[in-house]
Each structure stands twice: as C-alpha cells, then as structure tokens.
N, C-alpha and C positions, 0 to 999 in steps of 0.2 A: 762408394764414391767419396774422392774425398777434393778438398779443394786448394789452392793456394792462398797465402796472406794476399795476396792483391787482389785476388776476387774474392775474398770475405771482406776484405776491408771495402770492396764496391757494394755488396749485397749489404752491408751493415750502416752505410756511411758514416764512416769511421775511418781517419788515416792506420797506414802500415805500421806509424810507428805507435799508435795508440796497441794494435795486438801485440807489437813487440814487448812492450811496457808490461803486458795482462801476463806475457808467458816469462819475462821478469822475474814480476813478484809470484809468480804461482797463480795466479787465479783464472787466468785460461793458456793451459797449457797443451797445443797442438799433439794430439793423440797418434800423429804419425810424424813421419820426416822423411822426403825421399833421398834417393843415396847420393843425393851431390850434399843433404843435410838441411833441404829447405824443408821449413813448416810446410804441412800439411794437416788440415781439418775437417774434423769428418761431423756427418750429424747429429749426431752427439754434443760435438762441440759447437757450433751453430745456435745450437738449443742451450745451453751454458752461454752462450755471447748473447742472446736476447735476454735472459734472466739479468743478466750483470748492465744491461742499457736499460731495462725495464728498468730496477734499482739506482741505477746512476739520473737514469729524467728523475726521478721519485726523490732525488735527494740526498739517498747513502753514498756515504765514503766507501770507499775499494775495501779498508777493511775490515769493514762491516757486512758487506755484502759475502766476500768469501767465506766468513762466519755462518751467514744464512746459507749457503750454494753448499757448505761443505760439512752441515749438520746430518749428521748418520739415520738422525732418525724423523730428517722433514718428507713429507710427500712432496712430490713435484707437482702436483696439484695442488700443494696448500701456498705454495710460490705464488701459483697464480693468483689464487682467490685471493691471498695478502696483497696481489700486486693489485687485484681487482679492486677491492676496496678503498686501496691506499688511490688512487687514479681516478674512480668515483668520486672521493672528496675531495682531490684537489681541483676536480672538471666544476663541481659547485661551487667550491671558492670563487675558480676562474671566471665561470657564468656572473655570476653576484661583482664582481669586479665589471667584468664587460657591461654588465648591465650600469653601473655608476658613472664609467667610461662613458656609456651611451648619452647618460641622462646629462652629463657635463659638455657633453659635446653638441647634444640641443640645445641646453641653454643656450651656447657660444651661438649656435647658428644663427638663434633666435632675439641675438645681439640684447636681451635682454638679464642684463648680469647682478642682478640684485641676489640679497638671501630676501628667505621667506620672509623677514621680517621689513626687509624693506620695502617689498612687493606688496606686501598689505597695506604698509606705511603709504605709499605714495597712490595705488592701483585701490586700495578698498576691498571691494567683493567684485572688483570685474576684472579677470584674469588674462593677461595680455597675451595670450599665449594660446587662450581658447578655440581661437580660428585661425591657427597659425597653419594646420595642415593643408587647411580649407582655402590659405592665400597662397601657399605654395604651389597646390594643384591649378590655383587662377593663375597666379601672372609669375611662378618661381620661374620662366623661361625669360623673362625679361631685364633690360635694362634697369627700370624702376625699379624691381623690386629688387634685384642683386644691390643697385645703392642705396634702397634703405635700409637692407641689412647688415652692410658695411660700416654705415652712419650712426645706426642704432649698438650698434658692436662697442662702439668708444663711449656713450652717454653711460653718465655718472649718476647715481642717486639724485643729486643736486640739479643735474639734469633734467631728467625724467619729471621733477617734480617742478619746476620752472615749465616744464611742458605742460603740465596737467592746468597750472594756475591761467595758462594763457588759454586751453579750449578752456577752462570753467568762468574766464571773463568772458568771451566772445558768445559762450551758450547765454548768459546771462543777458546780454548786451541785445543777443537775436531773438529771443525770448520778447523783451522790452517791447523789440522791435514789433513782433506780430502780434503781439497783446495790442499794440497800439493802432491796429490796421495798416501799416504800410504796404504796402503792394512790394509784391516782387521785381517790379520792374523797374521800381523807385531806384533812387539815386543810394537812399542810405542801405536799402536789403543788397543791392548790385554790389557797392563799398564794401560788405558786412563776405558778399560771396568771394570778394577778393583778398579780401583778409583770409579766410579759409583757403584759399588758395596759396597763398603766399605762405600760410602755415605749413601748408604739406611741404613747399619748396625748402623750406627753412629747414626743417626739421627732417626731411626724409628721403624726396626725393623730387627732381624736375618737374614738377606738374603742369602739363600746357594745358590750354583751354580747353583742348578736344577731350584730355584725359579727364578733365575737371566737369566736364559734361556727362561722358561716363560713368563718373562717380556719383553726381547727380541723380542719373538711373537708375543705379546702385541702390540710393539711400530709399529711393520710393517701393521700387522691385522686392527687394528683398526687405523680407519680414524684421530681422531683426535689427537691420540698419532703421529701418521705419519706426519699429518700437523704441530704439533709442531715443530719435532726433523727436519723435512726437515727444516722449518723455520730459524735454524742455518747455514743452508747449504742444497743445491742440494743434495738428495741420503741417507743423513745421518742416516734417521731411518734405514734402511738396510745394512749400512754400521756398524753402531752400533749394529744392531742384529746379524750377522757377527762375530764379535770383541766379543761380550758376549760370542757369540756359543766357538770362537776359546779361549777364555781365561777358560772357562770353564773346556774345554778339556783339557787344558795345564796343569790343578789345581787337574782334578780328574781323569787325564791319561784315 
C-alpha cells in the first residue's frame, strides 16, 4: 500500500511542502511515483518520516538527522532507544519547569509576592499561605474572597508590613483591653471590634456586619483561630466574638 503527499502530510501534520523539502534534500525520498509522476509512500517511508519528526521535536537539524537515518551500521531499534532517552530527559526538564511554572503561579494567586526573605522579614514563623487551600475550599466561590486576592496581588513589602504594625497595635491595644476587665459590650471592646472590621475593609475585602459576626464564630470554633487571638491574652477569642456580636448589633439595630 502506498500513499500520497497529501495524506501523509495529514497522518504526520506536517504541510505538503514540508515533504516536498525532505525529497529535495534527500532525506525522505518517496520510494514510489505513480505514472502521471506524483510521490507516492510506502511504510517504509512512513517509518523514515516519524524518525526524522522524532529527531526534529528532539532538536536535530535535517543534517544531522540524515546522518543518523542513513548510518549503515545503526539498528533501528537503537533510533528509538536514542529517541527514548533523549524524550525522557527532556519530559524531566519539562516536569521540573512545570512544576516552577506552578509554584510562581501560586504565589500570584495567592497575591502574596514577596521572596523568602522578605516573608520571613515581615510574616516571621507564621506562614501566610498555610491555610490558603483551607480558605479556598471555604469561601474561593465568593465575592470576598476573589477581592482579596486581587487586593493582596498589588501590596508591596512596605505594604504588608504597614499591615502587620497595624493588627500588632490593635492586638496590643485589645489585650490592654481585657487585662483591664472591660466587658464586651462596652463602648471601647465595641470601638476596638470595629476597628477590626474596618481593617478587613481596608485591607482585603467589604466586610458587612453579618460577615463580621461569622468571622466572630470563626475565631471561637475553630481551634487555631482560638489559639491565636487567646495567645494575646486569656479568653480573648470570645471576648472578641462578643464585641463583634455586640457592635454589630449597635450598627444594624
């Protein structure tokens, strides 16, 4: 059986004038012609056009490759193995790229664009990025959280760390606070929960009251929100979920 340049050039994707070129220079040269004088290829040749694109993705110039195709004394199994080999390490490279590709592309998502060094500089030992999956799986379907990723995308070292000075005055401030007994319900823990509030707006994303009550829940429910804000002080996750609930109330009657 043999075939025409236009349906090898389909089985190969590879234009007509690309074989044209191959029986040119010699390196694939149509083992038949029928009698009006068109190329004709047989499987033979077929097998010769996949060696020569095997070689040509791989990198070889044309001729080069003819060199290899038309050594008297290669096996056509050691084609492939060469081909296997050389394919194998380029699929690793390619992997180990993908995989940097990937890791740059999390970063981006996760709008937090520091190097290591400034991450530690501004973050410490507590890694911004640690329940990043963990917030995706919560609220990645939302408004909120699509704009504070968009938000956090643009902050700057100078930034971030402007950020950090403002929760480390306000923790210190609400700390004061419950060292000193104030009730949750008081005028200054209410003030202290709307500043927290007005932080998240500022910084991240539209917080209404409902969501800020939420988050309130949040800080008590969940363990390691709880171990955090206790960390400030004895009690304070709940003393602060508290102070959300009652500022809330004060705001939306």
């Amino acid at each position: 059986m043999s075939y025409s340049v236009g349906q090898v050039a389909g089985f190969a994707g590879v234009t007509v004038r690309t074989l044209h070129h191959y029986d040119d220079i010699g390196l694939l040269v149509p083992g038949e012609r029928s009698r009006a004088g068109h190329r004709r290829y047989s499987d033979a040749d077929l097998d010769r056009l996949q060696q020569i694109l095997f070689y040509r993705e791989l990198g070889f110039p044309l001729d080069e490759v003819a060199v290899l195709l038309d050594d008297p004394d290669a096996d056509p199994r050691a084609h492939l193995r060469r081909q296997h080999q050389l394919l194998t390490a380029r699929i690793e490279r390619l992997q180990k790229m993908a995989a940097a590709v990937e890791h740059a592309m999390e970063a981006r998502r996760m709008g937090i664009n520091l190097t290591p060094e400034e991450r530690f500089e501004v973050f410490g030992d507590k890694d911004p990025e640690q329940y990043a999956e963990e917030a995706e799986a919560r609220w990645g379907g939302t408004e909120e959280y699509a704009e504070s990723q968009r938000r956090a995308a643009q902050y700057t070292k100078e930034d971030w760390t402007r950020m950090q000075a403002e929760v480390a005055d306000w923790s210190e401030r609400y700390a004061a606070l419950t060292a000193a007994g104030e009730p949750p319900s008081g005028e200054a823990a209410m003030d202290l929960a709307e500043e927290h509030r007005q932080h998240i707006c500022r910084w991240f994303y539209e917080c209404s009251y409902e969501l800020h009550r939420g988050l309130g829940d949040m800080y008590v429910s969940d363990e390691r929100f709880k171990a955090f804000y206790d960390s400030m002080g004895p009690g304070l996750a709940g003393h602060l979920r508290d102070a959300i609930t009652a500022n809330a109330a004060r705001h939306t009657g």
